[in-house]
C-alpha positions as semicolon CSV with decimal commas, in nm:
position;residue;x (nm);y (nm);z (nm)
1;X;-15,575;9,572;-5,653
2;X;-15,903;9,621;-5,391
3;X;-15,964;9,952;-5,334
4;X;-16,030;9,950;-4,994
5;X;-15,771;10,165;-4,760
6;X;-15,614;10,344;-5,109
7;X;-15,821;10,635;-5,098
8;X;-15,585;10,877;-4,868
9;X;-15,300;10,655;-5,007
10;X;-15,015;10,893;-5,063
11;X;-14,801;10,892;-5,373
12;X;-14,515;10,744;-5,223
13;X;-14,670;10,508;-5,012
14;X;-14,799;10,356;-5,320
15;X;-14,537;10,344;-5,514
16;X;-14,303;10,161;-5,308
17;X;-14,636;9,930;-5,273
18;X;-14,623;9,850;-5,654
19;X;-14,219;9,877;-5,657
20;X;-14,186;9,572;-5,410
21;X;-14,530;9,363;-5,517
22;X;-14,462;9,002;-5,645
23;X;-14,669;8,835;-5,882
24;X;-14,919;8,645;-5,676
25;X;-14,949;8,936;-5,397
26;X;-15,249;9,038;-5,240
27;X;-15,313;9,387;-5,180
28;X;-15,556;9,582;-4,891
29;X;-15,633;9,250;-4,721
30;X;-15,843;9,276;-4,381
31;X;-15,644;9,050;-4,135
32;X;-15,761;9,010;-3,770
33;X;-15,926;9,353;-3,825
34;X;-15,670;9,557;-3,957
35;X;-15,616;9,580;-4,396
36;X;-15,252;9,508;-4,476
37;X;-15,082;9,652;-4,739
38;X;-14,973;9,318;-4,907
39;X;-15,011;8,975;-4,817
40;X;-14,750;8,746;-4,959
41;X;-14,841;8,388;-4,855
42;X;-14,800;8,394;-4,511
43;X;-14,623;8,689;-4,448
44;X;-14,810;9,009;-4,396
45;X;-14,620;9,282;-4,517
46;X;-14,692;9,694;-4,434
47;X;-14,530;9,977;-4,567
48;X;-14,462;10,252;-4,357
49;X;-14,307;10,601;-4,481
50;X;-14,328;10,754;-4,143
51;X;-14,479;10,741;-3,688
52;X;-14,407;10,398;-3,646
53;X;-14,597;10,498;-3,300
54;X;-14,895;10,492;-3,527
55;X;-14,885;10,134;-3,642
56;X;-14,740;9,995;-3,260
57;X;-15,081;9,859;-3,128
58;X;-15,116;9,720;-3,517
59;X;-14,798;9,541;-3,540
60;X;-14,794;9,385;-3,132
61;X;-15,103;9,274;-3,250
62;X;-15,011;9,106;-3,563
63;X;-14,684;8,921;-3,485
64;X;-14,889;8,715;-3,189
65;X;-14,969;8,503;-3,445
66;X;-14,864;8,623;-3,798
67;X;-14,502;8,673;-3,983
68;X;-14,499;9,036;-4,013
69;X;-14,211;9,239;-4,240
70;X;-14,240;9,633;-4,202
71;X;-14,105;9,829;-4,528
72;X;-13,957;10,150;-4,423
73;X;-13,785;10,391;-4,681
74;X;-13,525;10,668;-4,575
75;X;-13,381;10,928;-4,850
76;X;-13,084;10,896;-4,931
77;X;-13,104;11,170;-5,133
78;X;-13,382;11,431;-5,171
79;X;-13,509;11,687;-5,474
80;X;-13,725;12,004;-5,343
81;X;-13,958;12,155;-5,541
82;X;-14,144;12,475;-5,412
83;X;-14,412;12,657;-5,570
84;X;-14,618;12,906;-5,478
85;X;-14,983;12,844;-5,277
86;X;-15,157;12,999;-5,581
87;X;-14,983;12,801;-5,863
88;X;-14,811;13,154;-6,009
89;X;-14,530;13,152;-5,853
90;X;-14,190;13,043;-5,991
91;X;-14,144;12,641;-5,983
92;X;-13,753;12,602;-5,799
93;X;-13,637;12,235;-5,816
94;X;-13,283;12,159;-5,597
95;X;-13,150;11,895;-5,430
96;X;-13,136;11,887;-5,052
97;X;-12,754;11,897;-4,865
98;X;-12,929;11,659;-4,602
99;X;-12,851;11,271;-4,711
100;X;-13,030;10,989;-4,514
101;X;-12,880;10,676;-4,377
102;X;-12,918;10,382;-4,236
103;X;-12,901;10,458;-3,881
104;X;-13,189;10,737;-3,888
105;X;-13,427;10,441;-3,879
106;X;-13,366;10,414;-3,497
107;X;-13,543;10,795;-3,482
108;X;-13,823;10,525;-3,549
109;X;-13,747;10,258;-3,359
110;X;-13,742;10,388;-3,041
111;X;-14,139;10,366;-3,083
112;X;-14,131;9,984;-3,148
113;X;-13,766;9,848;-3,007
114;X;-13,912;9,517;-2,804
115;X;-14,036;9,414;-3,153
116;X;-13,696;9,357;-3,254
117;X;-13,634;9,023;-3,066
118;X;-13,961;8,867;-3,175
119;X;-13,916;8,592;-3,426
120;X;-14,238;8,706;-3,599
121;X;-14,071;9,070;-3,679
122;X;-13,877;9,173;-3,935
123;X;-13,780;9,515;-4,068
124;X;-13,671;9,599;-4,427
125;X;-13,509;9,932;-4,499
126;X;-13,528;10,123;-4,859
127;X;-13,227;10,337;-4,870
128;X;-13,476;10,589;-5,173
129;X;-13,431;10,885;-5,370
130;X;-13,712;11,092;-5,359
131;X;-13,913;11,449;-5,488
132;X;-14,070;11,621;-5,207
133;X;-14,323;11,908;-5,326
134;X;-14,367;12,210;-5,102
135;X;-14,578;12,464;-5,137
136;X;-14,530;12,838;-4,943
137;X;-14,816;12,899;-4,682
138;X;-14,677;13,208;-4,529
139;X;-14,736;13,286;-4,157
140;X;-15,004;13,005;-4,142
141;X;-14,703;12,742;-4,080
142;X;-14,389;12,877;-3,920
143;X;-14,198;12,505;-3,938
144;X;-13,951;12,505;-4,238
145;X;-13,992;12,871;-4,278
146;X;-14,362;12,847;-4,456
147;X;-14,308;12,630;-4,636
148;X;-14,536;12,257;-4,615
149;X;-14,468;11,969;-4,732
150;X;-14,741;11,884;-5,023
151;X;-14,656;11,512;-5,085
152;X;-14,337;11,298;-5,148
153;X;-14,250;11,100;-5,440
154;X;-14,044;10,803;-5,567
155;X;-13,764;10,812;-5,816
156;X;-13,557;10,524;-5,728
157;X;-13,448;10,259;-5,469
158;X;-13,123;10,301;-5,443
159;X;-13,066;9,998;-5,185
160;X;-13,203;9,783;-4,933
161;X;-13,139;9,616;-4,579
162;X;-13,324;9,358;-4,456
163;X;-13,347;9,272;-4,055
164;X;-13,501;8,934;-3,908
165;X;-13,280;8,814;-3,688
166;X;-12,991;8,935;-3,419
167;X;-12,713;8,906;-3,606
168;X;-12,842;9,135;-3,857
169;X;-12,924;9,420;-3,585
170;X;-12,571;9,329;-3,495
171;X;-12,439;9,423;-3,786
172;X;-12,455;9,785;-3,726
173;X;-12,223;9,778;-3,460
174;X;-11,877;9,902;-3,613
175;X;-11,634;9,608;-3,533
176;X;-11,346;9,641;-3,247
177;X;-11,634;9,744;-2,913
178;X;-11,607;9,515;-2,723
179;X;-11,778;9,734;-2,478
180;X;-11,851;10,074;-2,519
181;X;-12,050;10,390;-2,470
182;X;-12,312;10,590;-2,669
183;X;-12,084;10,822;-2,731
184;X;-11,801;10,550;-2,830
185;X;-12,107;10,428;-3,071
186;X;-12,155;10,810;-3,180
187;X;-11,775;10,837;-3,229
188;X;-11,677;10,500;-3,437
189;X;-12,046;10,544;-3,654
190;X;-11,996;10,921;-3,717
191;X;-12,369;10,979;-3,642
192;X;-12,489;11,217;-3,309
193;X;-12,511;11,142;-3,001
194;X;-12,866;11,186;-2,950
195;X;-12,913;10,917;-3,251
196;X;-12,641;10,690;-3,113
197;X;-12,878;10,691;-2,759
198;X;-13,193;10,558;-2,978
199;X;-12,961;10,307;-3,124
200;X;-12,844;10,229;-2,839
201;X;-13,161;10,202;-2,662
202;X;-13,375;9,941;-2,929
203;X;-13,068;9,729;-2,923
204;X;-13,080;9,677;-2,529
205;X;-13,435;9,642;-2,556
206;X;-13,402;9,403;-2,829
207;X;-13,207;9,184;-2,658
208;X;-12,902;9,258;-2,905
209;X;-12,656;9,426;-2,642
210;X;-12,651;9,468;-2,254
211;X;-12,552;9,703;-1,973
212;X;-12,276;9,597;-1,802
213;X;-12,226;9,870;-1,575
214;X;-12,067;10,238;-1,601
215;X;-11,738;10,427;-1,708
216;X;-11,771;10,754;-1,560
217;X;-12,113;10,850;-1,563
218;X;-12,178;10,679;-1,901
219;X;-12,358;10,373;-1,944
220;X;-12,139;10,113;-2,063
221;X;-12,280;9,821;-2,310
222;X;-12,141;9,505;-2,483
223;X;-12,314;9,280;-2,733
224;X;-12,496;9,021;-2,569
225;X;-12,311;8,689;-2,566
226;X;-12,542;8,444;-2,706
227;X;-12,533;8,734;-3,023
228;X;-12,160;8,692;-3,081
229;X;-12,047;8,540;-3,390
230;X;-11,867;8,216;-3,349
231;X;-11,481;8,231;-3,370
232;X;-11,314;7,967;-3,642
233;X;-10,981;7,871;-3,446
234;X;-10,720;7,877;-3,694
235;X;-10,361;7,781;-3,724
236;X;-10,123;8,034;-3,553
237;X;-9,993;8,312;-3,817
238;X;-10,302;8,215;-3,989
């Protein structure tokens, strides 16, 4: 593996790089000026644990002429460990009530949603479990009480998800809406409302659903008809 670009390389960054390598991957490859994480023949493949605002310009850039897949990992479930800043404190290991899913990628998304109807874009989720170390800075950080995330680690993919085309985004709309509201989404997907408007949002940019007018004050939506999946006519009773 080159070492260029693995110097600030965070622990779990690279170790979902060496869980999905191939035999025959390259690794830190400079491509039309930017180093990719792993080249597998054509396809240029970057990892991503978190900002996808950070890596927009990046990945416009790339799928103008390459075959781009970005990795993205969300915890499914989570271990803690806090310590104290100077080492002496006691060492408490438990596992977080919060469990990721699939839909949380679209707290993402929303950076990067006209990437999903590009032919040259695909997005592969790692549903993880994962160590996160904290350490206790006191007043210096009020978020999370003090406490500051140290770095993240891999125990295990637990499942993955690919997305490349529209019938795959389309997937994640429950079946039975034929047209429906965020909130309908929020409702049938058990997820917020906030989360089902990001969802929501990437899909209609992506070309996956439409607006086709209002109920209420609510923006209503159906899946865009060249999306639909073909109906098999069958004999009546069938």
């Amino acid at each position: 593996m080159s070492g260029i670009g693995q110097l600030n390389e965070k622990p779990l960054h690279a170790s979902l790089k060496h869980w999905y390598a191939r035999p025959g991957d390259r690794f830190e490859v400079a491509v039309d000026g930017y180093v990719i994480d792993i080249v597998r023949d054509n396809l240029l493949i970057e990892i991503q644990t978190a900002n996808f605002a950070s890596i927009k310009s990046k990945l416009q850039n790339l799928v103008r002429s390459h075959q781009v897949r970005l990795i993205y990992p969300i915890a499914q479930e989570k271990w803690i460990i806090r310590s104290a800043t100077d080492g002496r404190g006691q060492v408490i290991r438990r596992k977080s009530p919060k469990r990721g899913r699939l839909e949380d990628l679209f707290w993402e998304m929303v950076s990067i949603p006209q990437l999903l109807s590009n032919s040259n874009f695909a997005l592969e989720v790692l549903m993880i479990k994962e160590e996160e170390a904290r350490r206790y800075e006191g007043k210096r950080h009020w978020r999370r009480g003090g406490w500051v995330i140290e770095s993240r680690r891999l125990l295990e993919v637990l499942d993955q998800r690919l997305f490349e085309e529209s019938a795959d985004w389309l997937g994640l709309i429950p079946q039975g809406l034929e047209s429906f509201t965020t909130r309908d989404l929020a409702t049938a997907m058990d997820i917020r409302k906030v989360l089902a408007e990001k969802l929501a949002y990437c899909l209609r940019e992506g070309k996956v659903i439409e607006l086709i007018g209002k109920r209420s004050r609510a923006n209503l939506y159906r899946v865009v008809m060249d999306n639909r999946p073909l109906q098999v006519p069958g004999r009546a009773g069938s």
